[in-house]
N, C-alpha and C positions, 0 to 999 in steps of 0.2 A: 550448434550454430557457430560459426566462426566468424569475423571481422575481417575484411579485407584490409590490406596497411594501406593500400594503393585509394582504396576507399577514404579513410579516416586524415589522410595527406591532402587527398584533394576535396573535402572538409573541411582542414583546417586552412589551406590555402585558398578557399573559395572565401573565408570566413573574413580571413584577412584582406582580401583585396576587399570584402565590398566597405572594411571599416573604412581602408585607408581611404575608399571613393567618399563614403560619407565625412570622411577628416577634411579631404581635398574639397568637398563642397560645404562645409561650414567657412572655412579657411576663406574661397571665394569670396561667400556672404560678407564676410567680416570687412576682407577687401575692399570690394563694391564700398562698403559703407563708409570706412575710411577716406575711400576716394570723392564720394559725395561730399562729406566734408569737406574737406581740400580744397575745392572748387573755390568756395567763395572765399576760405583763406589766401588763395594767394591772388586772385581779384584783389581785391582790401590790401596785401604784401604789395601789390606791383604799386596797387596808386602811393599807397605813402611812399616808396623807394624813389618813383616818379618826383615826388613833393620835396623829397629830400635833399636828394644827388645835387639838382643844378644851386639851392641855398649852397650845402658845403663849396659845390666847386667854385661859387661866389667869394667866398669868403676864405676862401684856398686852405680847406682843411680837408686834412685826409685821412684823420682819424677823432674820433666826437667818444667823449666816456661820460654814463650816464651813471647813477646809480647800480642798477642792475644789469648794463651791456657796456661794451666797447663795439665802437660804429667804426669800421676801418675798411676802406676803399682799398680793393689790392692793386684792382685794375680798373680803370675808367672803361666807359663804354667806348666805341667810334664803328663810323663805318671802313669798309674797305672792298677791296674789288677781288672780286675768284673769277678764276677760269674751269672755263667745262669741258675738262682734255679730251672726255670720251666725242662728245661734240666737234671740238679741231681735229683731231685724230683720221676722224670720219667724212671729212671737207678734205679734208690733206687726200685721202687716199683715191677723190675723185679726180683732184688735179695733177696725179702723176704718171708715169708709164706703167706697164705691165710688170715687170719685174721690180721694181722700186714697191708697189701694192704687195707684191709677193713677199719681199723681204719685210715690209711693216707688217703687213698681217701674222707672220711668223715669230716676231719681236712682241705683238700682240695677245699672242697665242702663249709665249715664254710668260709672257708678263700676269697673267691670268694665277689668281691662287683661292685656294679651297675654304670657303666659310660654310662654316657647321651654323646651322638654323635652327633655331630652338623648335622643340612639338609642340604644338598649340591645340589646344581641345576647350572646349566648354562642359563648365559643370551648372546644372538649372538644379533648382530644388523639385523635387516631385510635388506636382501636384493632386493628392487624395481625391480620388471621388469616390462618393460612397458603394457605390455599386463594383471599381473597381477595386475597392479595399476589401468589401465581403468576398469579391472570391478569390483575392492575395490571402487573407484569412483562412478560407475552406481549404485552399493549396496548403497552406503551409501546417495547417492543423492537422492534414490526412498525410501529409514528409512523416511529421514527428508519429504520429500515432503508427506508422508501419515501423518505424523502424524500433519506440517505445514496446509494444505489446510482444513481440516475440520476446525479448530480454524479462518483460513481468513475468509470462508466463512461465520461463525457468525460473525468476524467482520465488513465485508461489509454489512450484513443484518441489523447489530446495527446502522451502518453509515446510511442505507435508512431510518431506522426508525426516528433517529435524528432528518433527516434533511425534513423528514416529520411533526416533531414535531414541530422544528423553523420554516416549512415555516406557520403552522399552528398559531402559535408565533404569527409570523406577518400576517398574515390577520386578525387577532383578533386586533391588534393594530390599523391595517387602521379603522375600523370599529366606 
Protein backbone atom coordinates (compact mmCIF):
# COMPACT_ATOMS: atom_id res chain seq x y z
CA UNK A 1 0.00 0.00 0.00
CA UNK A 2 1.54 3.25 -0.88
CA UNK A 3 0.89 6.97 0.47
CA UNK A 4 0.03 9.51 -1.83
CA UNK A 5 2.41 12.82 -1.14
CA UNK A 6 -0.41 14.73 -2.72
CA UNK A 7 -2.55 13.17 -0.08
CA UNK A 8 -0.46 13.68 3.14
CA UNK A 9 0.15 17.81 1.87
CA UNK A 10 -3.24 18.43 1.67
CA UNK A 11 -3.41 16.79 5.22
CA UNK A 12 -1.30 18.62 6.59
CA UNK A 13 -2.35 21.80 4.90
CA UNK A 14 -6.02 21.03 5.85
CA UNK A 15 -4.64 20.63 9.46
CA UNK A 16 -3.17 23.81 9.44
CA UNK A 17 -5.76 26.05 8.13
CA UNK A 18 -8.33 24.77 10.47
CA UNK A 19 -5.66 25.54 13.52
CA UNK A 20 -4.97 28.93 12.24
CA UNK A 21 -9.23 29.36 11.96
CA UNK A 22 -9.45 27.97 15.56
CA UNK A 23 -6.19 30.64 16.66
CA UNK A 24 -8.06 33.42 14.51
CA UNK A 25 -11.37 32.53 16.59
CA UNK A 26 -9.92 32.44 20.19
CA UNK A 27 -7.95 35.66 19.18
CA UNK A 28 -11.67 37.19 18.19
CA UNK A 29 -12.97 36.15 21.70
CA UNK A 30 -10.33 37.67 23.48
CA UNK A 31 -10.82 40.77 21.43
CA UNK A 32 -14.56 41.09 21.80
CA UNK A 33 -13.59 40.85 25.54
CA UNK A 34 -11.13 43.32 25.72
CA UNK A 35 -13.35 45.63 23.90
CA UNK A 36 -16.13 45.15 26.47
CA UNK A 37 -13.91 46.38 28.86
CA UNK A 38 -12.98 49.37 27.20
CA UNK A 39 -16.40 50.59 27.10
CA UNK A 40 -16.92 51.78 30.31
CA UNK A 41 -13.17 52.81 30.65
CA UNK A 42 -13.22 55.42 28.51
CA UNK A 43 -16.83 56.56 29.50
CA UNK A 44 -15.27 57.15 33.12
CA UNK A 45 -11.67 58.55 30.81
CA UNK A 46 -13.85 61.10 28.86
CA UNK A 47 -15.81 62.50 32.01
CA UNK A 48 -12.81 63.16 34.31
CA UNK A 49 -10.85 64.60 30.91
CA UNK A 50 -14.31 66.73 30.76
CA UNK A 51 -13.63 67.61 34.64
CA UNK A 52 -10.23 68.46 34.17
CA UNK A 53 -9.39 70.45 30.97
CA UNK A 54 -11.59 73.69 31.56
CA UNK A 55 -9.86 73.61 35.85
CA UNK A 56 -6.20 73.69 33.95
CA UNK A 57 -7.29 76.09 31.25
CA UNK A 58 -8.51 78.26 34.38
CA UNK A 59 -5.73 78.30 35.84
CA UNK A 60 -3.39 78.49 32.61
CA UNK A 61 -1.45 75.31 33.06
CA UNK A 62 -0.53 73.20 30.60
CA UNK A 63 1.17 70.76 32.21
CA UNK A 64 0.16 69.27 35.96
CA UNK A 65 2.89 66.38 37.40
CA UNK A 66 1.57 64.00 39.87
CA UNK A 67 3.22 61.51 41.68
CA UNK A 68 2.81 58.70 39.17
CA UNK A 69 1.87 61.03 35.69
CA UNK A 70 2.64 64.01 33.94
CA UNK A 71 -0.84 65.69 32.64
CA UNK A 72 0.34 67.75 29.54
CA UNK A 73 -2.09 69.33 27.11
CA UNK A 74 -0.18 69.29 23.62
CA UNK A 75 -3.16 70.72 21.97
CA UNK A 76 -6.30 72.28 23.18
CA UNK A 77 -9.61 71.17 21.84
CA UNK A 78 -11.60 74.00 19.39
CA UNK A 79 -14.10 74.03 16.87
CA UNK A 80 -13.56 74.77 13.15
CA UNK A 81 -15.21 74.67 9.94
CA UNK A 82 -14.61 71.89 6.85
CA UNK A 83 -15.92 71.95 3.59
CA UNK A 84 -17.43 69.05 1.70
CA UNK A 85 -15.44 69.40 -1.91
CA UNK A 86 -17.03 66.25 -3.26
CA UNK A 87 -20.57 68.20 -2.41
CA UNK A 88 -19.26 71.79 -4.07
CA UNK A 89 -17.69 70.01 -6.79
CA UNK A 90 -21.02 68.43 -7.73
CA UNK A 91 -23.27 72.08 -7.36
CA UNK A 92 -20.28 73.49 -9.48
CA UNK A 93 -20.74 71.06 -12.33
CA UNK A 94 -24.77 71.86 -12.51
CA UNK A 95 -24.01 75.54 -13.02
CA UNK A 96 -21.67 75.32 -15.98
CA UNK A 97 -21.67 74.70 -19.61
CA UNK A 98 -21.11 71.45 -21.53
CA UNK A 99 -17.53 71.49 -22.02
CA UNK A 100 -16.44 73.21 -18.83
CA UNK A 101 -18.37 69.71 -16.97
CA UNK A 102 -16.31 67.77 -19.38
CA UNK A 103 -12.98 69.20 -18.51
CA UNK A 104 -14.06 68.93 -14.49
CA UNK A 105 -15.20 65.61 -14.82
CA UNK A 106 -11.87 64.50 -16.40
CA UNK A 107 -9.72 66.53 -13.62
CA UNK A 108 -12.16 64.36 -11.47
CA UNK A 109 -11.46 61.35 -12.95
CA UNK A 110 -7.25 62.33 -12.94
CA UNK A 111 -7.85 63.08 -9.33
CA UNK A 112 -9.40 59.67 -8.36
CA UNK A 113 -6.71 57.18 -6.56
CA UNK A 114 -6.69 53.48 -5.53
CA UNK A 115 -7.48 52.31 -1.80
CA UNK A 116 -6.78 48.85 -0.77
CA UNK A 117 -9.81 47.63 1.78
CA UNK A 118 -9.07 45.39 4.19
CA UNK A 119 -11.03 41.57 4.20
CA UNK A 120 -13.55 41.43 6.69
CA UNK A 121 -14.98 38.10 7.76
CA UNK A 122 -16.38 36.94 11.03
CA UNK A 123 -15.20 34.27 13.30
CA UNK A 124 -18.55 32.68 15.84
CA UNK A 125 -17.52 30.14 18.14
CA UNK A 126 -19.30 26.81 17.28
CA UNK A 127 -22.02 26.05 18.92
CA UNK A 128 -22.07 21.87 20.02
CA UNK A 129 -25.17 20.17 19.95
CA UNK A 130 -25.35 16.96 21.19
CA UNK A 131 -26.82 15.24 18.44
CA UNK A 132 -24.52 17.14 16.02
CA UNK A 133 -21.26 16.32 17.96
CA UNK A 134 -22.16 12.32 17.89
CA UNK A 135 -22.20 12.23 14.36
CA UNK A 136 -18.96 14.77 14.03
CA UNK A 137 -17.65 11.93 16.32
CA UNK A 138 -19.07 8.71 14.11
CA UNK A 139 -17.28 10.87 10.98
CA UNK A 140 -14.42 11.28 12.27
CA UNK A 141 -14.06 8.02 14.16
CA UNK A 142 -14.73 5.94 10.74
CA UNK A 143 -11.73 8.98 8.62
CA UNK A 144 -9.24 7.52 11.12
CA UNK A 145 -10.23 3.93 11.37
CA UNK A 146 -9.98 3.61 7.31
CA UNK A 147 -7.06 5.00 7.08
CA UNK A 148 -5.69 3.23 10.77
CA UNK A 149 -6.57 -0.54 10.07
CA UNK A 150 -4.97 -1.11 6.76
CA UNK A 151 -1.41 0.14 8.12
CA UNK A 152 -2.22 -2.54 11.63
CA UNK A 153 -2.86 -4.96 9.37
CA UNK A 154 0.81 -4.76 7.84
CA UNK A 155 1.85 -4.40 11.06
CA UNK A 156 0.65 -7.44 12.51
CA UNK A 157 1.56 -9.41 9.36
CA UNK A 158 5.33 -7.76 9.91
CA UNK A 159 5.05 -9.05 13.66
CA UNK A 160 4.03 -12.84 12.20
CA UNK A 161 6.83 -12.79 10.03
CA UNK A 162 9.37 -11.56 12.83
CA UNK A 163 8.48 -13.92 14.88
CA UNK A 164 8.62 -16.64 12.44
CA UNK A 165 12.07 -15.40 11.74
CA UNK A 166 13.39 -15.58 15.52
CA UNK A 167 11.62 -18.77 16.12
CA UNK A 168 13.54 -19.97 12.99
CA UNK A 169 16.53 -18.12 14.93
CA UNK A 170 16.38 -20.38 17.29
CA UNK A 171 15.96 -23.76 16.18
CA UNK A 172 18.93 -23.02 14.06
CA UNK A 173 20.75 -22.35 17.32
CA UNK A 174 19.51 -25.74 18.98
CA UNK A 175 20.90 -27.47 16.25
Amino acid sequence: MTIKLKDLLTEDIDKDIKHNIDEIGVLQNEIDDLQKKIIPLKKRYGELVESVLPILDRLGKEQVKTRNYIFKIIRKGYERQSFQYKEGFNRALEKVNSNIKSILREILEDTKKMVKVAPSFQVKPVEIREGSFRDWIKKYTRKVLKKIIPRLKLVVGGNKELRKLIWRIKEIRKQ
